[in-house]
C-alpha positions as CSV (number, residue, x, y, z in Angstrom):
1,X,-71.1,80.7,-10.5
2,X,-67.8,82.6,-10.1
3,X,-64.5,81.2,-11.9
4,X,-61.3,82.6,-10.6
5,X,-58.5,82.1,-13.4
6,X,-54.9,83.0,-13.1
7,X,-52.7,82.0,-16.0
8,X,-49.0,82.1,-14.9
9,X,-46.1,82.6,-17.3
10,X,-42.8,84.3,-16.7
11,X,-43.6,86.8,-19.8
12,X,-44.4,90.1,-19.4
13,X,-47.9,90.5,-21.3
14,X,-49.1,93.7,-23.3
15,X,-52.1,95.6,-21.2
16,X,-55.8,94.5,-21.9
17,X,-58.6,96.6,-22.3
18,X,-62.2,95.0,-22.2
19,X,-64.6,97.6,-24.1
20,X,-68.0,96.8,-22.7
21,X,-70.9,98.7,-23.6
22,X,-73.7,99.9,-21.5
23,X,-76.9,98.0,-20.5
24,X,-78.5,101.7,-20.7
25,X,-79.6,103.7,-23.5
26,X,-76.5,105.8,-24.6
27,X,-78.8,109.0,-24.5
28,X,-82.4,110.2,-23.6
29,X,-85.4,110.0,-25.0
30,X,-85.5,113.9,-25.9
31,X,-81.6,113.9,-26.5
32,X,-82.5,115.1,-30.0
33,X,-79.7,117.6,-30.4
34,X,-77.0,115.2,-29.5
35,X,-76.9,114.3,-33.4
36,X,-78.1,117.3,-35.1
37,X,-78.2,114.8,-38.3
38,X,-80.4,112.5,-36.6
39,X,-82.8,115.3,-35.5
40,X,-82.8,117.1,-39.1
41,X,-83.5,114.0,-40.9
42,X,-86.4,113.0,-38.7
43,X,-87.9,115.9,-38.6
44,X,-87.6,116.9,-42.3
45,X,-88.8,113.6,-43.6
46,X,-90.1,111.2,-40.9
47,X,-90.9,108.4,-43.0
48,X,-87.7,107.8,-44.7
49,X,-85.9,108.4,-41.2
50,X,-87.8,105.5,-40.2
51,X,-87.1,103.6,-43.1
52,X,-83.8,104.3,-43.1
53,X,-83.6,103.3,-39.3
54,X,-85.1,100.3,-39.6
55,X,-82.9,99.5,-43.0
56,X,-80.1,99.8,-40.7
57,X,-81.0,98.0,-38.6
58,X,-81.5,94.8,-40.9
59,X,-84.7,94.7,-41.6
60,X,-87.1,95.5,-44.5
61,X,-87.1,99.5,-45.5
62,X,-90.3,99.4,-46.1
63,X,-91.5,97.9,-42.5
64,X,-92.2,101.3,-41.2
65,X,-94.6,102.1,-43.9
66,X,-97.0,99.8,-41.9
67,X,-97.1,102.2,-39.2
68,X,-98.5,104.6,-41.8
69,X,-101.0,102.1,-42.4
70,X,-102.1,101.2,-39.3
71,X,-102.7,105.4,-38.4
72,X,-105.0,105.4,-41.4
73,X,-106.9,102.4,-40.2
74,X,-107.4,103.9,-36.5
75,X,-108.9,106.8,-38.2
76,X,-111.7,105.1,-40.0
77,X,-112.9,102.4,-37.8
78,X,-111.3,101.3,-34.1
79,X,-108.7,103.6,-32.6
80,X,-106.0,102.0,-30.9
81,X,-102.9,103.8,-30.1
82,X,-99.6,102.0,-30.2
83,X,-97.8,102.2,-33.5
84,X,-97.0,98.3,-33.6
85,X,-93.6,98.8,-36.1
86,X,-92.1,101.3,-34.0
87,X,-92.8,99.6,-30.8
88,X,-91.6,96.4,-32.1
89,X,-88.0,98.2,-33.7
90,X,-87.6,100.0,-30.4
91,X,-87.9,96.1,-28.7
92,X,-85.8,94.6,-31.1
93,X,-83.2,97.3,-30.8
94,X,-83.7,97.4,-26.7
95,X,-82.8,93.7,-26.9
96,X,-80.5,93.4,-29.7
97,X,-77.7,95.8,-27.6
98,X,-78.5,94.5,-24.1
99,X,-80.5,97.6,-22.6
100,X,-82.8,97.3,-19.4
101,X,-86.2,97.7,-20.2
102,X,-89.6,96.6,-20.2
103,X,-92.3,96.8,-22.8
104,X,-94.4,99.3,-21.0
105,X,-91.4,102.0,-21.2
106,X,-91.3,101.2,-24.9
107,X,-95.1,101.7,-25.5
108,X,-95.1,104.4,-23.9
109,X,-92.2,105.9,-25.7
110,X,-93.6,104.7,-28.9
111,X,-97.7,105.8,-28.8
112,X,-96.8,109.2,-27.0
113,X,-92.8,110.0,-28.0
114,X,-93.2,108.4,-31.2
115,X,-90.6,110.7,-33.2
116,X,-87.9,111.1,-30.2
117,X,-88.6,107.2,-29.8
118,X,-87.1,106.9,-33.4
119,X,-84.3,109.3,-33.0
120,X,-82.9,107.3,-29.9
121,X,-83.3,104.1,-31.5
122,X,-81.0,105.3,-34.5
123,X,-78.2,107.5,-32.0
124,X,-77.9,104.1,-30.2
125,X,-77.5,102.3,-33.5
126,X,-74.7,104.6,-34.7
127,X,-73.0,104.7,-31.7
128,X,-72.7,101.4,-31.0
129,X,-71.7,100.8,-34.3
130,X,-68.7,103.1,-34.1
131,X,-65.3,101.2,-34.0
132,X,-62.8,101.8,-31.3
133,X,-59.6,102.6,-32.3
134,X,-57.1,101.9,-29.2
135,X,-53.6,102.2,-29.8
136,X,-51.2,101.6,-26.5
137,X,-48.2,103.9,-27.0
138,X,-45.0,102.9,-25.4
139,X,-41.8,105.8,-25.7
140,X,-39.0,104.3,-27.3
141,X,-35.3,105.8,-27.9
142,X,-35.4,107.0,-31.7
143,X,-32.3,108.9,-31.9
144,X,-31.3,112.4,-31.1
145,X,-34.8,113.6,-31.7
146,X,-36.6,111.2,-29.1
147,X,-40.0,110.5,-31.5
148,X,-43.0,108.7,-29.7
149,X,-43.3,105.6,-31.6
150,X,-46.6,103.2,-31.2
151,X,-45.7,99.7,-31.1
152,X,-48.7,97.3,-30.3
153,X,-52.0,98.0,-30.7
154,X,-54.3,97.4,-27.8
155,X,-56.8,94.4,-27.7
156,X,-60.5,95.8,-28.2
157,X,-63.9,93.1,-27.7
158,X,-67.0,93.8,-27.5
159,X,-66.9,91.0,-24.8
160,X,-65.7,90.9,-21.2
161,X,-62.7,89.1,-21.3
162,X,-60.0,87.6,-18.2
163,X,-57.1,88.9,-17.9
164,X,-54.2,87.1,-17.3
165,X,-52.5,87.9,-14.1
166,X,-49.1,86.3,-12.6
167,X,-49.4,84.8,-9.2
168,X,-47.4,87.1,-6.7
């Protein structure tokens, strides 16, 4: 159900700027060289990337460690492919930040991308944790020299939010 709401007031109002992220993953699943941190770190020492990640994230460092576990296990007895830690991180991180998705696509990604799968999961992290700095300048009279001088600082959410509009 749709809500139209118009606030009316006679005072001019400073501009609003609604900062809403993406339901889609902020890069691809073999976007490795995006964050050439990212990459180096998983690649040079998988296992504390993944701990790292999932640290990060909130949860237990040592979570990950399972994984390591449960490849031991499928080699001595029943095989089984899925990687249940990184499946379950690549979920929770899916539907922690909003992203379409389904849990095939993350199996997938997890049994047979099970590295790049990691590296996404953490880019999305630290991008999403990134703060945005907006800062609406407005050219005021300063003197001879004419400086640009900032004077409100813009409204950032992580929300949509209404904007107040006058009535014309």
């Amino acid at each position: 159900m749709a809500t139209n709401v118009f606030i009316s007031n006679n005072q001019p109002q400073a501009p609003t700027l609604v900062a809403v992220q993406s339901n889609q993953w902020s890069t691809g699943i073999c976007d490795c060289f995006d964050d050439l941190n990212v990459c180096c770190f998983a690649y040079w020492c998988f296992p504390c990337f993944a701990c790292n990640t999932t640290s990060e994230f909130g949860e237990c460092c040592c979570l990950p460690l399972l994984d390591l576990m449960w490849n031991a296990v499928q080699m001595m007895f029943v095989p089984s492919c899925t990687p249940p830690v990184s499946m379950s991180m690549r979920v929770a991180v899916r539907t922690r930040y909003g992203i379409q998705g389904d849990l095939s696509s993350d199996c997938m990604y997890a049994t047979f991308c099970n590295v790049c799968s990691w590296c996404q999961i953490a880019r999305e992290m630290k991008r999403r944790k990134q703060p945005l700095t907006v800062v609406s300048a407005q050219p005021m009279y300063a003197g001879p020299q004419q400086y640009m001088i900032t004077t409100q600082p813009g409204v950032v959410t992580s929300q949509p939010m209404i904007s107040a509009a006058p009535l014309s």
